[in-house]
N, C-alpha and C positions, 0 to 999 in steps of 0.2 A: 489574593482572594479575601482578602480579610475588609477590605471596604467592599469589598459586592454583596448586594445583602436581597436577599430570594422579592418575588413581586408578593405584595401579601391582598387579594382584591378586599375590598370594601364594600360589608354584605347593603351597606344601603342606596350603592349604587346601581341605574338601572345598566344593560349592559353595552349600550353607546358610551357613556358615560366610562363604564369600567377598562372598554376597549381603550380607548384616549389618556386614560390616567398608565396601562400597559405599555402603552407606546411611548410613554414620555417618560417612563422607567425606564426604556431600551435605550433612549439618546443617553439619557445620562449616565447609563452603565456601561454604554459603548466603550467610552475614552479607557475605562477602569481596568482591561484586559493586559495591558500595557503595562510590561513587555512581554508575557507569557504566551497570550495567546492572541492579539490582537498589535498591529503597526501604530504608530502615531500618527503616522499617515492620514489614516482612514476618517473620513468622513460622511454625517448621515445619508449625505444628498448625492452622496454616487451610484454611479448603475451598475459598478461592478465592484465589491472587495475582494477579489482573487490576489490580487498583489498586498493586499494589507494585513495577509492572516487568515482570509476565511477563501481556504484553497477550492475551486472550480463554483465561486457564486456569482454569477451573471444575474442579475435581474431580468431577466425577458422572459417574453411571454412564450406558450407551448406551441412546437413547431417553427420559433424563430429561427430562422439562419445567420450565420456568421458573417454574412455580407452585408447581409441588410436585418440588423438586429432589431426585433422590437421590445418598447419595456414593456412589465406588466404598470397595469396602469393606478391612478388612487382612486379609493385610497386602501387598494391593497396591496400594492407595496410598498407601503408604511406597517402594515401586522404583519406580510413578510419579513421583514428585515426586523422585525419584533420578535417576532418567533425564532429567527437564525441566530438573535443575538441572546436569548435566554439558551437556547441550544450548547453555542459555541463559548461564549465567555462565562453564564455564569454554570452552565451542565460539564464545564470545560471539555466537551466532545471534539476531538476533531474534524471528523467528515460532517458536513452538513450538505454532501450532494443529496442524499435519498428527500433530506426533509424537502430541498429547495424544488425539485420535482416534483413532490406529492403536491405542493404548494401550486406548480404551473398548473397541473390538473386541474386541481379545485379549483381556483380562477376562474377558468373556460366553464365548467357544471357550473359556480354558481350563476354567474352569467346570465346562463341558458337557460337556468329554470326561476332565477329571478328577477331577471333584469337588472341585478345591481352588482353591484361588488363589497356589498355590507357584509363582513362573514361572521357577525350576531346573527343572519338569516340561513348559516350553515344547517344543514336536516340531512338526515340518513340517507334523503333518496339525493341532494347532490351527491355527498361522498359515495356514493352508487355510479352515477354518472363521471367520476371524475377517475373512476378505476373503469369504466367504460373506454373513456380514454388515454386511460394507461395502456392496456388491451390493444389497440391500434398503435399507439408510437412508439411501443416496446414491449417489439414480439418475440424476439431472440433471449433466450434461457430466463431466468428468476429477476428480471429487471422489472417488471409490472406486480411482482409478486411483492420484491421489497423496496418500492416505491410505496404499494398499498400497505404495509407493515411502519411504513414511517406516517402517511396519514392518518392512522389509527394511534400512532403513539400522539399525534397533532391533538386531535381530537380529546385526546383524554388530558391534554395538560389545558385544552381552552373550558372544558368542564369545567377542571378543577381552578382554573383563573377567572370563570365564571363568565364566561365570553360570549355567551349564547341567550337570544331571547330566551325560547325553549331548548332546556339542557335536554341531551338524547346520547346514548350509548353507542357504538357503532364499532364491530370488528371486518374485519376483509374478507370477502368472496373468494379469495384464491386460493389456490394451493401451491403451494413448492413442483417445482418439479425435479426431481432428483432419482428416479431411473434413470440410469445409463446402461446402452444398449454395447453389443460388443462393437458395432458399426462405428457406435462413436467415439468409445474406448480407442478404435484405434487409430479415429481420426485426431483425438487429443495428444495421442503416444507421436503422431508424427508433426504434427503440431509444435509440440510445447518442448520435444527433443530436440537437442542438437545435431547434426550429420557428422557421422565418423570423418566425412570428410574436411567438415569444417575445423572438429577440433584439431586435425591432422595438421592440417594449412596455419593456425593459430602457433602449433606448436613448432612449428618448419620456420616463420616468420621472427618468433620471439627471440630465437638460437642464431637468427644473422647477427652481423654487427651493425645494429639501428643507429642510425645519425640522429633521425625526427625524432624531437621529444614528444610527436602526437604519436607516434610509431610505440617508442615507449610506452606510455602511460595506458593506451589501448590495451596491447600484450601481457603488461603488467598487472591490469587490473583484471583482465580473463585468467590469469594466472592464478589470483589471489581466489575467485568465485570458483573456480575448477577445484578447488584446495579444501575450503570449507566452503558450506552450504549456508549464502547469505542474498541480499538482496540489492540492487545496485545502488539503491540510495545508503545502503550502509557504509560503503567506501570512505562518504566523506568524513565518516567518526573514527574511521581506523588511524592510528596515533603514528608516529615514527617511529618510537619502542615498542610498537605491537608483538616482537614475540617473543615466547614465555618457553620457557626448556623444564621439564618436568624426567623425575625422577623414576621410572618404574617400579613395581616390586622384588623382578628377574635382574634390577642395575641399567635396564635398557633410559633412553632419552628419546620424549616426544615433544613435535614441538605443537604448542598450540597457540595461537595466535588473539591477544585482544580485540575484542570484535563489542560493539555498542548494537545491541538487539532492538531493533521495533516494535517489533510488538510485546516484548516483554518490558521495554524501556529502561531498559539496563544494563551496563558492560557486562559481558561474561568473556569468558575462555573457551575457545569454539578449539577441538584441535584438529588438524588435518586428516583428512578422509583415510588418506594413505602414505606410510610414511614415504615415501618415492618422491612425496611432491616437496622435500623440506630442500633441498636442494634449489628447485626451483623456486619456491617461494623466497629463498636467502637471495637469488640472481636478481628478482624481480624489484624487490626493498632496495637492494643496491643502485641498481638501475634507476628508479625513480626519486632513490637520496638526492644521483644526480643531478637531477633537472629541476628538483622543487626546494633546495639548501636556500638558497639566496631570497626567493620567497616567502619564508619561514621567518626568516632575518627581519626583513623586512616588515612582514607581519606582525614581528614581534616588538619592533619601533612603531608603529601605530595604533598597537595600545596602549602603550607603555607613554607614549607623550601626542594624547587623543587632541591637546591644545594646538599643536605645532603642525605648520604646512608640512605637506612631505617633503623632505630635503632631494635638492638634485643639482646637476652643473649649474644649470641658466637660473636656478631661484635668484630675486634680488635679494642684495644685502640689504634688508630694513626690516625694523621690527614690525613683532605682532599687529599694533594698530596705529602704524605709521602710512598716512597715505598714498596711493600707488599711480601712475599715471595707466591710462591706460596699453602701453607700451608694456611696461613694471607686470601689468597684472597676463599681458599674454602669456611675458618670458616664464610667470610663475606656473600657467596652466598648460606651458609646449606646444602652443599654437602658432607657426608660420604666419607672417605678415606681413606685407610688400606695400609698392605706391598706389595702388588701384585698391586692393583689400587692407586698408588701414589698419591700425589695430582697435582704431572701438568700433568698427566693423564688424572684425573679425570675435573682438568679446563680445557682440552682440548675438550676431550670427549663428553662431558656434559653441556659444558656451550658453548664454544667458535661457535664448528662448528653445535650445535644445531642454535645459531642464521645466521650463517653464511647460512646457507641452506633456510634462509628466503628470501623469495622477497623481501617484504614491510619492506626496512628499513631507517633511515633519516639519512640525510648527515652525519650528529655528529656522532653517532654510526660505520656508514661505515667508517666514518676515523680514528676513536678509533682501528678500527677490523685492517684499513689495516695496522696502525702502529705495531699493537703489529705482526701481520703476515711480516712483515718488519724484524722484529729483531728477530723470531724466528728461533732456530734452527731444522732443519729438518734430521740432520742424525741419525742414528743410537744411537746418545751420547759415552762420553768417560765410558767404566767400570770401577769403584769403587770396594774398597774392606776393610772394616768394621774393624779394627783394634779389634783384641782379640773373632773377630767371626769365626772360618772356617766355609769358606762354604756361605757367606752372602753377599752379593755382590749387587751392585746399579749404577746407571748408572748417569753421569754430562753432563748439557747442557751448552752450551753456548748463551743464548738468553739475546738477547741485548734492549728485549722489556720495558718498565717501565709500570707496573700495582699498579694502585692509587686506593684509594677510591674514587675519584673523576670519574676517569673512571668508575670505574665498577658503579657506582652511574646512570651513562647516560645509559650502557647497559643494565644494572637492570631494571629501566625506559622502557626500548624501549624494552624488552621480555615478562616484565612482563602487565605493564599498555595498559589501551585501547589506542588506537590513538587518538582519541576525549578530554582524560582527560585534564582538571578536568570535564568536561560536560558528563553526564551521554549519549547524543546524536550529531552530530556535531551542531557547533555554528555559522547558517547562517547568513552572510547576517546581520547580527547585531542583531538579535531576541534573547531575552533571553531565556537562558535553564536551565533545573534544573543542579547542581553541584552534584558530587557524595557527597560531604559533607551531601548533602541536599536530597539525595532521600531515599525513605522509601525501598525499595527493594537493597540497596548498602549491600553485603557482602564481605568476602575476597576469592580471588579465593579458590576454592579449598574446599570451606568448606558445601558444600552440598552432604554428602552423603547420597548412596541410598546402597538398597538391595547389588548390585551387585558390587557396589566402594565404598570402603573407604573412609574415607576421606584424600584429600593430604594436610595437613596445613604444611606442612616440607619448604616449601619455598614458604609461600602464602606470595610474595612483589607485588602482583596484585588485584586489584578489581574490580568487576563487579558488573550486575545487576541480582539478582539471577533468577529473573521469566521474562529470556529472551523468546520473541516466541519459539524457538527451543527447550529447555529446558519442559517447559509448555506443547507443542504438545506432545514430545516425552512421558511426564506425564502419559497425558488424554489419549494419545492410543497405547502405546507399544511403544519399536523401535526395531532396529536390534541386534544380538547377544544374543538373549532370553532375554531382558531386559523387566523386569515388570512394567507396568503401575501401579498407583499408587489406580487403581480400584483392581488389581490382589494382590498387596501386602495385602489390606486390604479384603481380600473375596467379590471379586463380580468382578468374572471373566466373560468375553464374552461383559465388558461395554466399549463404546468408546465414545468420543466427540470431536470436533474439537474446537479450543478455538476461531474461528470467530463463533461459534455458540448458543454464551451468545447473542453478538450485533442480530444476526438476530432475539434470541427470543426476548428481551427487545423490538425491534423495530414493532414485530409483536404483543406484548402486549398493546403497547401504539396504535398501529392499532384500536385494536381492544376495547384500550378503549374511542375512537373516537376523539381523538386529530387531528388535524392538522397536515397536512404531512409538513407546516411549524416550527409548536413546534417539529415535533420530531426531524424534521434536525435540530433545533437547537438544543435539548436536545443532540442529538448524534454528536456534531462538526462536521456537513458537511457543504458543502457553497451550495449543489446543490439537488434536489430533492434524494430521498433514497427509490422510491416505490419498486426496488429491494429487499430490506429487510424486506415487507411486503408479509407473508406468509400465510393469512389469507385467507382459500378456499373457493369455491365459495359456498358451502353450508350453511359456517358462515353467507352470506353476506348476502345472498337469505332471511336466514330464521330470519337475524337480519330485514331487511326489511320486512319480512311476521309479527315479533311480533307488529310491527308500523303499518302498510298499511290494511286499511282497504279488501283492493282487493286483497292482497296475502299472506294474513293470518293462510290461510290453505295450509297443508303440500303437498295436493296432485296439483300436477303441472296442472293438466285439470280443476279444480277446479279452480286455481287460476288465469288461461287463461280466465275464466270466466268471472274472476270477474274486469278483467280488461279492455277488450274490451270495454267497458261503460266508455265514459269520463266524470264521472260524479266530479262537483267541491266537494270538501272535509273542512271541518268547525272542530274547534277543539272539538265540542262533539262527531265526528265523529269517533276520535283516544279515548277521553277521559275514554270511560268503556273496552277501552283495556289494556291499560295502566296505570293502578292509579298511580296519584300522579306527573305523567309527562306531566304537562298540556301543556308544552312548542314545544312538539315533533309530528310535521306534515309530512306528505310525499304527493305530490301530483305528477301529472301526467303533460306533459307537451305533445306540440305537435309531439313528438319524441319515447317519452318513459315514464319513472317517476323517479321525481328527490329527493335526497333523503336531499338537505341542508334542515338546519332547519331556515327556513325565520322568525320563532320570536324570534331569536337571533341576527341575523343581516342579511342584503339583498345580495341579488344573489353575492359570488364576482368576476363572471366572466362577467359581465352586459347581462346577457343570453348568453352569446355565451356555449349554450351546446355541442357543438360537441370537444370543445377542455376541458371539465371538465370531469373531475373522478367520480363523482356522479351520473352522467346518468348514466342510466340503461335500458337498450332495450328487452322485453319478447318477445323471440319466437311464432310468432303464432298472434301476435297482426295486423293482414292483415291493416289495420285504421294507423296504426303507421310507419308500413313497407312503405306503399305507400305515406304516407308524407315524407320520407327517400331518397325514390325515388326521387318524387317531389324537393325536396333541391337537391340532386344531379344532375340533369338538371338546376337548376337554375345556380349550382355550376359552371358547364361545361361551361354553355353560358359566366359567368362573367370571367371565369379563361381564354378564348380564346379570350377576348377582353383585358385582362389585358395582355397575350402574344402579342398581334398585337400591343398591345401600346408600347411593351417595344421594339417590332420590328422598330419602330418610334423613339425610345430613346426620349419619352417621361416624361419629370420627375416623380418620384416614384412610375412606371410600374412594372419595379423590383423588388422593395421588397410589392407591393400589388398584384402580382404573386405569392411568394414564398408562402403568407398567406394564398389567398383562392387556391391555389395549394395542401397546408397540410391538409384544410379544403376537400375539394375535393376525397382526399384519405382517409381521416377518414371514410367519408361517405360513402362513396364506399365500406369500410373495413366491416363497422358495417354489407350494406346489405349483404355482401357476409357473413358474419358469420350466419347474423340470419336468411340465407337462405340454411345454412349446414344442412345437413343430417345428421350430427353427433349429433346433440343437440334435445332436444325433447320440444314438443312444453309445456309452461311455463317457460321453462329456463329463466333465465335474464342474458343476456349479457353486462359488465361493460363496457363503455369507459374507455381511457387511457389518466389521466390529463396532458395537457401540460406543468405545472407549473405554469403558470402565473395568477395569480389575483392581483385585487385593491390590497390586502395588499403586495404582493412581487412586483409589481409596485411601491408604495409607498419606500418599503424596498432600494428596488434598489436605487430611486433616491435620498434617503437622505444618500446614501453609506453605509449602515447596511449588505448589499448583491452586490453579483458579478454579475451584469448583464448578462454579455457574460459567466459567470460560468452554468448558468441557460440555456443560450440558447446553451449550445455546450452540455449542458447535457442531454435534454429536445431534441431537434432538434432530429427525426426519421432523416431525409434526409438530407443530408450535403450539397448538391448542388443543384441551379435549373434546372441543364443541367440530373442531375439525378434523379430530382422528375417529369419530364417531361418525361420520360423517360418510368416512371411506368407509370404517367398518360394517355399513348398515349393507352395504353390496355383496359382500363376505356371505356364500350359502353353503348350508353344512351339511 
């Protein structure tokens, strides 16, 4: 990072002029990513860099198809790939899908309203039109929402680079959508869960004695995701000595296992959900020692001497840059060669213009290629004829190219191996990663067959990671070309799983064995709340509170409306003959609802503020409760229209004590309007939705443990106060 140095414009330029000096900052900062966040590969004039570092960027235009792709045209995709490449290399952001969509939009609106594709001619009412057609091509959840979130971020960096004839302001017409309904609640629950039958079948399958090391590695890697709460790309950074034996304070031993987190980007100590699985996880490590030792080995000789062919039987004896016939150079690369397929045929054929047909390839390679394409001959060849054969005949070139082991050493490299290597992942940004030497999942290409493929080990000079996502999904649930899932191979056909649906049950386990929605994000490497992954229905939650509560204890809903209308105070002999043995475990009522923390464990940690905690609970039907609901929502109203008149003052911190009881404002509003639905009957309890924040993630934050603004960009229903004003102006009191 330290030669990438920001665009600075030049106020005396007009803004054709400043667009064209931007773009000519992006070529040349392109290369500078290298190796962090961009390939050597890559080049300005491609239509795609998804293989070079800049993961899912197609250049085509909006509505293109896969079959018949079209590009965007110039010259705006030249400030495209100008914009992705201040994004990605010097913003060092990852994803750059949201911006590369807001960007196909814009395209078509400008277009349309200017006829050109100049985007110094960008104006509010495009950017209007071009979230018109986000609207149409992406109508399925918050996809049009945070497409129009990433053209507003566009917008204010081409301000501030000065991109625009007339500069103009612009924020987005949408809104999030984030109600969920219980309908869908529980279309996700069945969705994003596994089937008790699946995991049953996974665990019946793993206990045979498996030959296939596809059979293995599959088993083994559900094994590991069942165990702790991760995500499948994380596999390929778990190490060989991944686990870690800890001490108790009782003398007990847990094992926890090293695990490299994504989204926090960086190794932790995840430890096992439940100790039962340590057992299993010990069979699984073992199991896949076996099958991935000799690749590891080997991995380990190809860093270690990055100059040298890789060794094998048929390598010729000759050195480094001794030259090769072309016979010498098949033996080198394990390519089969007879009388009909010669061998510069066969290095032609099969090796040269197989790589040659590649996008993604690095300087060295490309000039290895275009030497020997330099000195080749392209005719016909002169005919030969075989002394004491009639009839036998062969043909002389004359190529003036020289092939080393040394070259073919670089091409071998650059066909066979990941781009990344020796790092199982790329190596940002100076963060350590695991080494193929060192990951527990490293085989050599090729060497996992299944039913339907062989195995190709004839020219495995490549390693991977065997239980990549793609790989694994195609597993657990079929793919195309009649290929069996690894449920079908073994008898128990009709099962399916998705492999993000270990992490949702782990997550909805630890739910529901009442952890903390702060333990589980940390058990699960997240930096920001994870209630999405919490799939536990409302009738779990109802009737986990009815075994506690004295007042809804009984199953029948009218009963337990009964019993709660009465505020009456609650004393622990009042729980205690329901619960033997849990003397610790109270639930009492509060002026809203009833709340369900356990106060003789530790105190409230929201300092009451109920309307932004997860633990309220609101019963249908409670008229006493409802009308204190109300009650706070008039108070709410009155304080939020004097916090707006002060900020209309720009009075100091009107703004953001707006934005607060603004949120507040709409929670409450939310609550009466649910528990004044028709849809619900009366006893239901309606959960609030935690903001995130307590004493202890306070705390968290400020001794840097946690990401502040992680939490509030994750946590934040409403993104703007111009948009939470917006809803609230509909609010009547």
């Amino acid at each position: 990072m330290s030669n990438i140095v920001d665009f600075k414009p030049k106020s005396h330029l007009a803004a054709e002029d400043q667009l064209n000096v931007f773009i000519q900052w992006a070529k040349a900062t392109l290369p500078k990513g290298i190796p962090d966040r961009v390939h050597a590969s890559i080049r300005w004039e491609d239509g795609s860099w998804h293989s070079h570092g800049f993961i899912s960027c197609a250049f085509t235009a909006l509505g293109s198809s896969t079959i018949a792709p079209v590009k965007m045209q110039h010259p705006f995709i030249d400030f495209a790939k100008s914009i992705l490449v201040y994004r990605r290399v010097y913003q060092t952001k990852k994803s750059v899908y949201e911006w590369l969509n807001a960007m196909k939009a814009l395209e078509v609106a400008l277009f349309e309203l200017t006829g050109t594709r100049d985007v110094t001619l960008v104006s509010a009412a495009v950017c209007n039109r071009a979230c018109e057609h986000m609207k149409i091509h992406w109508k399925i959840g918050n996809s049009a929402y945070s497409f129009s979130k990433a053209l507003e971020n566009i917008i204010t960096l081409m301000r501030d680079k000065k991109l625009f004839k007339t500069a103009f302001r612009w924020t987005s017409p949408f809104k999030p959508k984030f109600r969920s309904t219980l309908k869908q609640q529980k279309a996700d629950r069945e969705q994003k869960l596994p089937s008790p039958e699946a995991i049953k079948a996974l665990g019946e399958i793993f206990n045979n004695d498996l030959a296939n090391p596809l059979d293995i590695v599959v088993t083994s890697a559900c094994a590991l995701l069942l165990s702790v709460s991760s995500r499948i790309g994380e596999l390929a950074d778990v190490e060989l000595d991944c686990m870690v034996f800890k001490e108790g304070a009782k003398g007990s031993h847990r094992m926890f296992l090293r695990w490299y987190a994504e989204k926090i980007n960086k190794p932790t100590l995840k430890p096992l959900v439940k100790p039962e699985m340590e057992p299993v996880v010990e069979r699984a490590i073992a199991m896949l020692i076996s099958v991935t030792d000799e690749a590891r080995i080997y991995a380990e000789w190809l860093e270690d001497h990055p100059d040298q062919f890789p060794p094998h039987e048929g390598l010729p004896q000759k050195g480094a840059n001794d030259p090769l016939t072309y016979k010498e150079a098949c033996a080198a690369l394990k390519l089969p060669f007879n009388l009909i397929s010669t061998p510069r045929y066969v290095f032609n054929q099969r090796f040269l213009r197989t790589l040659e047909k590649r996008k993604v390839l690095s300087p060295a390679a490309r000039a290895i290629l275009e030497e020997i394409r330099e000195g080749w001959d392209f005719s016909q060849g002169r005919r030969t004829f075989i002394k004491g054969k009639a009839g036998i005949q062969g043909f002389e070139f004359n190529d003036r190219g020289v092939i080393t082991l040394r070259k073919l050493n670089i091409l071998v490299r650059e066909k066979y191996l990941p781009k990344d290597f020796p790092y199982t992942t790329p190596y940002v940004d100076g963060k350590a990663r695991v080494k193929y030497r060192d990951a527990l999942f490293t085989v050599r290409t090729g060497a996992l067959p299944d039913a339907t493929r062989k195995s190709n080990l004839r020219r495995n000079f490549g390693v991977e990671i065997a239980a990549s996502g793609s790989r694994i999904q195609r597993e657990l649930a079929g793919g195309a070309n009649n290929k069996q899932s690894i449920f079908e191979r073994h008898g128990y056909p009709g099962l399916k799983v998705n492999t993000h649906a270990f992490r949702h049950e782990l997550n909805t386990e630890m739910n529901r064995a009442g952890l903390s929605q702060l333990l589980i994000d940390v058990f699960s490497g997240r930096t920001t709340m994870g209630s999405v992954y919490n799939h536990e229905t409302v009738e779990e939650r109802t009737q986990r509170v009815a075994h506690y509560h004295p007042k809804t204890k009984y199953s029948n809903t009218a009963q337990r409306l009964e019993k709660v209308k009465t505020n009456q105070p609650l004393s622990l002999s009042d729980v205690t003959d329901l619960h033997e043995g849990d003397q610790d475990l109270v639930i009492h009522q509060t002026h809203v609802g009833i709340c369900v923390h356990n106060f003789a464990y530790d105190p409230c940690p929201k300092m009451g503020a109920c309307l932004t905690c997860g633990k309220l609970g609101c019963v249908k039907g409670d008229d006493v409760k409802l009308a204190n609901l109300k009650e706070e929502r008039e108070d709410l109203k009155r304080r939020y229209d004097k916090a707006r008149n002060a900020q209309s003052r720009d009075i100091f911190g009107a703004l953001g004590w707006a934005k607060k009881v603004g949120i507040d404002l709409y929670k409450c509003d939310a609550l009466i309007r649910t528990l004044e639905s028709p849809e619900l009957e009366k006893g239901d309890i309606v959960w609030n939705v935690d903001n995130g924040w307590t004493l202890t993630n306070n705390a968290a934050a400020m001794a840097g443990l946690i990401d502040a603004k992680d939490i509030e960009a994750k946590n934040e229903q409403l993104s703007s106060l111009d948009e939470l004003s917006a809803m609230l102006d509909e609010i009547e009191v």
